[in-house]
C-alpha positions in Angstrom: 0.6 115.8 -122.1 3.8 116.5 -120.1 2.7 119.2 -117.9 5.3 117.7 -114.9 8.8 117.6 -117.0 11.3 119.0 -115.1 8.9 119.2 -111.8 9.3 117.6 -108.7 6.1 116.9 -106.8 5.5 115.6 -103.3 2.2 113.4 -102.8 1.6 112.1 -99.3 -0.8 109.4 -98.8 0.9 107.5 -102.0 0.7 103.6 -100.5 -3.2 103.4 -101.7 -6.2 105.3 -103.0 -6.1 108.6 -104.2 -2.7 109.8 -103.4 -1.6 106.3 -105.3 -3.5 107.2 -108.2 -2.8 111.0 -108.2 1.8 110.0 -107.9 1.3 107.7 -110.5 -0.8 110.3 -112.6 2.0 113.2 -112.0 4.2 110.7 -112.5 3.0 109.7 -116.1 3.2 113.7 -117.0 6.8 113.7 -116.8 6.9 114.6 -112.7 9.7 113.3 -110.2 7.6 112.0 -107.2 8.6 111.6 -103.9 5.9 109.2 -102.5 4.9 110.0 -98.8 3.0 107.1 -96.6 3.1 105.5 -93.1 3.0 102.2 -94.8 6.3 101.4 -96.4 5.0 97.9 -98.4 2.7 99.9 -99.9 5.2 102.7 -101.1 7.5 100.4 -102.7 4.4 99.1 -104.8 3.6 102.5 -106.0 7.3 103.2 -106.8 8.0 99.7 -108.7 4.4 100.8 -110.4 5.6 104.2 -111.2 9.0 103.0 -112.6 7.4 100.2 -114.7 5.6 102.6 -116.6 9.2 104.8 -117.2 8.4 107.4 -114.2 10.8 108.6 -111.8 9.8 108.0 -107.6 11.2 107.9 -104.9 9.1 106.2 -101.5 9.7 107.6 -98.1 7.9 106.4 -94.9 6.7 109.5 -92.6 3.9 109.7 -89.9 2.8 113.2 -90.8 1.4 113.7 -87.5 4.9 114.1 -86.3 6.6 117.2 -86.8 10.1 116.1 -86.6 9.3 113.3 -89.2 7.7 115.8 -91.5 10.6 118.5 -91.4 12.5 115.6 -92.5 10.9 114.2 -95.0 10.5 118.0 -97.0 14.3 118.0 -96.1 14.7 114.2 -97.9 12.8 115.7 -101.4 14.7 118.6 -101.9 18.0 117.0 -101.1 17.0 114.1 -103.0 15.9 116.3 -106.1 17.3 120.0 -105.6 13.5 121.4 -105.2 10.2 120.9 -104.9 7.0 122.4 -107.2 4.0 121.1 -105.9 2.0 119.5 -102.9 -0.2 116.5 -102.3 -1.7 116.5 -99.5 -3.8 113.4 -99.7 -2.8 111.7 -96.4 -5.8 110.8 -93.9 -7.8 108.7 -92.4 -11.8 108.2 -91.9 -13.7 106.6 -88.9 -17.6 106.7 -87.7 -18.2 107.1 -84.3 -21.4 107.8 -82.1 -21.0 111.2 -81.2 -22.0 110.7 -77.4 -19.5 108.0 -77.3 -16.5 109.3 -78.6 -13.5 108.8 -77.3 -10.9 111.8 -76.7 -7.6 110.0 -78.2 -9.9 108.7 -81.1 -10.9 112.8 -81.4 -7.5 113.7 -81.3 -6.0 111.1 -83.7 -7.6 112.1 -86.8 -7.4 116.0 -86.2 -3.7 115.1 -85.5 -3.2 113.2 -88.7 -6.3 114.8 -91.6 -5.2 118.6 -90.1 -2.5 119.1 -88.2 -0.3 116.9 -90.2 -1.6 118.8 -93.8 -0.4 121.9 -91.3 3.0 120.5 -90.7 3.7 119.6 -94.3 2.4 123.0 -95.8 4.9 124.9 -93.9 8.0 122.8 -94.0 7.5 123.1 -98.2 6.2 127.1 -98.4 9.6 128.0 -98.0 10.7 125.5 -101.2 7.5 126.1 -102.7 8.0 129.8 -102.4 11.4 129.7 -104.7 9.7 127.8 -107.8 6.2 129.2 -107.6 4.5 126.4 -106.5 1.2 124.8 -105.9 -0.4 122.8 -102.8 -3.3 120.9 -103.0 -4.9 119.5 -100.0 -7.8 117.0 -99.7 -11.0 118.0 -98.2 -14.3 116.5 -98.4 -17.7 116.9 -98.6 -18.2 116.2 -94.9 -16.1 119.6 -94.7 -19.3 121.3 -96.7 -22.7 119.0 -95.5 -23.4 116.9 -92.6 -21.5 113.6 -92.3 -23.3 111.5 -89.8 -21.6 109.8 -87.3 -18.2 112.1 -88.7 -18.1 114.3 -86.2 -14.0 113.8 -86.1 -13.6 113.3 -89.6 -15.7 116.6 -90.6 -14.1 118.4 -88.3 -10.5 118.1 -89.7 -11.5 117.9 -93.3 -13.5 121.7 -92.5 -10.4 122.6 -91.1 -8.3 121.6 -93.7 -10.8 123.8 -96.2 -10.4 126.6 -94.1 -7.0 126.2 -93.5 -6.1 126.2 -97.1 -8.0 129.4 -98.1 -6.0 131.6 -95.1 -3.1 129.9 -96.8 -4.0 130.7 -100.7 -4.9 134.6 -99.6 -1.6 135.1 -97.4 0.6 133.2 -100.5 -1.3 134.8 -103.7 0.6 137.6 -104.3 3.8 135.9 -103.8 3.4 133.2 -106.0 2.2 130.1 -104.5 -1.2 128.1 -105.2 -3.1 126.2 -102.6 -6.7 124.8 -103.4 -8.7 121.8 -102.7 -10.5 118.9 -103.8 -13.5 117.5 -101.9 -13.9 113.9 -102.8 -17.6 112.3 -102.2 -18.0 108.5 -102.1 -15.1 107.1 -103.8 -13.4 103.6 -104.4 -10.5 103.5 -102.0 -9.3 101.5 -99.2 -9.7 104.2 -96.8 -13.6 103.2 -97.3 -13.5 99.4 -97.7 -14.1 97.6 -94.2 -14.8 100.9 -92.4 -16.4 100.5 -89.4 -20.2 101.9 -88.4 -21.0 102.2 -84.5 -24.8 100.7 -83.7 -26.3 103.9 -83.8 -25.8 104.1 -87.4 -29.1 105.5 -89.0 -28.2 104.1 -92.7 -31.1 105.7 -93.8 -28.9 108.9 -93.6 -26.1 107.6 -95.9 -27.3 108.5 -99.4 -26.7 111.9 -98.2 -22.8 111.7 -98.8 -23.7 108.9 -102.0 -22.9 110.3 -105.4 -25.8 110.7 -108.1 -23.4 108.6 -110.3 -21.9 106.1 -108.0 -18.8 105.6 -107.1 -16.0 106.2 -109.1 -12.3 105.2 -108.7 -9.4 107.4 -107.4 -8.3 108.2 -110.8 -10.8 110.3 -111.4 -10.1 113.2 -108.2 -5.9 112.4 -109.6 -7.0 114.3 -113.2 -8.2 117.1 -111.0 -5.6 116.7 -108.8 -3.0 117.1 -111.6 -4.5 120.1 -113.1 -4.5 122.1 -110.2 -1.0 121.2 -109.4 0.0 121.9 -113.0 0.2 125.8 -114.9 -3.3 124.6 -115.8 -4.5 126.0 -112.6 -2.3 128.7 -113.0 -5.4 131.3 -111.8 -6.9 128.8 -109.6 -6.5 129.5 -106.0 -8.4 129.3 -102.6 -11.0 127.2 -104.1 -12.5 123.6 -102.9 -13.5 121.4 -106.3 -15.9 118.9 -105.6 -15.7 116.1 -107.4 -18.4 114.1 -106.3 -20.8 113.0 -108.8 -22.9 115.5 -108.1 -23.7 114.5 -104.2 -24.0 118.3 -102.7 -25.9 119.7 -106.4 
């Protein structure tokens, strides 16, 4: 299945976990990927991965929170490649925090990242997106549908991200360009290993955001991933996909 020939595709978040899994997924369908991360290491393992299998990548280090960085960087894949077909958006980061003990900058460092940097990219690429009649997809969550205790932060931006995205799929239908999301549950990632719990933590609350199935690897949200980027979700748009062993059924 070659649904990426000819097909440039942007995936942020490519150094680890599921924007890893979902580049070298695109990238095995025949897709030119332009791997997005902060961490640069990481990039060039995705890219020697990519390669090793016959793919074509390209790694380019951006802090998506920046604006200037991120105008760049859409600049960088369509100079690098001539154009861009599709968006992944699965850049972000998770923390736990007591709610009453929040801290402001905390606050304001993963709405600047989870949302305002999915903002920044989405509308530096509509414009290139726009020409080849695109897709975006963004990564949501399930803490952007049901309680996520102790994510007050991380819910937040991952319910605007959902929201965000369906303003962006009804403005864009009619002219051509896609934008959904997936909603991940518990899943294998680095994002999750290590993560920190304040003392406050009621663990009794946890199974709430555990899959039915447990926990599954980032591979399988990149199949989704890859469909709704591809023609395969050609009449799929404004919708959130969970794909969460059946956490929220």
């Amino acid at each position: 299945m070659q649904r990426f020939t000819d097909k440039v595709v942007l995936v942020t978040g490519a150094g680890s976990g599921i924007g890893q899994a979902s580049a070298v997924r695109i990238a095995s369908e025949g897709g030119a990927v332009f791997c997005v991360d902060l961490n640069a290491q990481a990039l060039r393992a995705t890219v020697e991965k990519i390669e090793s299998e016959g793919g074509i990548a390209v790694a380019h280090s951006c802090d998506i929170s920046q604006e200037k960085e991120v105008n760049t960087c859409i600049t960088s894949a369509v100079e690098r490649f001539g154009s861009l077909y599709a968006l992944v958006n699965m850049a972000g980061i998770l923390r736990f925090d007591d709610t009453q003990a929040l801290e402001l900058a905390a606050w304001q460092k993963v709405i600047d990242v989870n949302l305002t940097g999915t903002m920044l990219l989405c509308r530096a690429a509509l414009p290139h997106l726009l020409k080849t009649k695109g897709s975006i997809v963004n990564a949501a969550s399930t803490a952007a549908l049901a309680g996520l205790p102790c994510g007050v932060a991380y819910s937040a931006s991952k319910g605007g991200v959902l929201a965000m995205t369906r303003s962006i799929a009804v403005e864009y239908a009619k002219r051509g360009v896609r934008a959904n999301c997936v909603c991940p549950g518990d899943t294998k990632t680095n994002m999750t290993e290590g993560v920190a719990f304040p003392e406050t933590m009621d663990f009794d609350l946890l199974p709430r955001i555990m899959s039915l199935t447990g926990a599954k690897g980032p591979e399988t949200l990149a199949s989704v991933i890859a469909m709704l980027a591809s023609e395969d979700g050609a009449h799929i748009t404004g919708e959130d996909i969970r794909v969460d062993g059946g956490t929220l059924s």
